[in-house]
C-alpha positions as CSV (number, residue, x, y, z in Angstrom):
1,X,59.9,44.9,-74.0
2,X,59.7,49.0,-73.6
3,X,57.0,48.7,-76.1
4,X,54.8,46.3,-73.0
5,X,55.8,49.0,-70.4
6,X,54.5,51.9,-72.5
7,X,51.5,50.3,-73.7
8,X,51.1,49.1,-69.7
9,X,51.9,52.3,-68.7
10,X,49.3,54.4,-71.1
11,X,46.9,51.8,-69.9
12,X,46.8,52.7,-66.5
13,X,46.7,56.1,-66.7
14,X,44.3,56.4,-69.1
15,X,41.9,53.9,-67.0
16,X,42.3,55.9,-64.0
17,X,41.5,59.5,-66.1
18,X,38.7,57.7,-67.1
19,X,37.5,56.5,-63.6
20,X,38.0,60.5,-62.5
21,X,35.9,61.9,-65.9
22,X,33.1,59.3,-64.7
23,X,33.0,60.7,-60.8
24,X,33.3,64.1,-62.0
25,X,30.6,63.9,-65.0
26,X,28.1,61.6,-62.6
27,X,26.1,58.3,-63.3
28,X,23.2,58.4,-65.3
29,X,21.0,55.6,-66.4
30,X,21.2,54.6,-70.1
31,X,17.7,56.1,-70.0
32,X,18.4,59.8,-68.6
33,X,21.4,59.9,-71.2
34,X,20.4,62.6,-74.2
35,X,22.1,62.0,-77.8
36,X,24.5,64.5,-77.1
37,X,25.7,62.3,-73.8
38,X,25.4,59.2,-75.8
39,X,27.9,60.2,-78.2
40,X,30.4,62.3,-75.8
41,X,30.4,58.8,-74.0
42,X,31.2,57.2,-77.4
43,X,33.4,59.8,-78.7
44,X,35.7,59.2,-74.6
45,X,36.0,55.9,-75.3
46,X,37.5,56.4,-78.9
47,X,40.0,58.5,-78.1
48,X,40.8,56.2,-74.6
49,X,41.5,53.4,-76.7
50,X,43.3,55.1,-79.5
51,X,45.9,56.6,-76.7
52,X,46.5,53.0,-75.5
53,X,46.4,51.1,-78.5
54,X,48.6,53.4,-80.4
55,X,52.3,52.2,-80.3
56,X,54.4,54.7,-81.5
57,X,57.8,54.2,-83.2
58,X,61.0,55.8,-82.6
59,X,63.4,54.6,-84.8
60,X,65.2,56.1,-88.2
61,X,63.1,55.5,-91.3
């Protein structure tokens, strides 16, 4: 069950740093967007979803 919270938890904050980066960075059509902002965007979303998906593991091994 603390594995739902922290996985909840990561969630959330992550969505809402990502909701600030897009204010801050502005909306541009798909069309305005260089390479270089194509990949940043893809590059965000990576590393978003690796922070939330990633369960880590605190026991003795």
């Amino acid at each position: 069950m603390a594995q739902f919270w922290e996985v909840l938890w990561s969630s959330v904050v992550v969505y809402l740093l990502l909701i600030i980066l897009a204010r801050f960075i502005g909306k541009k059509l798909l069309s305005q967007m260089t390479y270089f902002d194509f990949v940043i965007a893809i590059v965000i979303g990576t590393v978003a979803g690796e922070r939330v998906g990633k369960i880590r593991h605190y026991g003795l091994l």
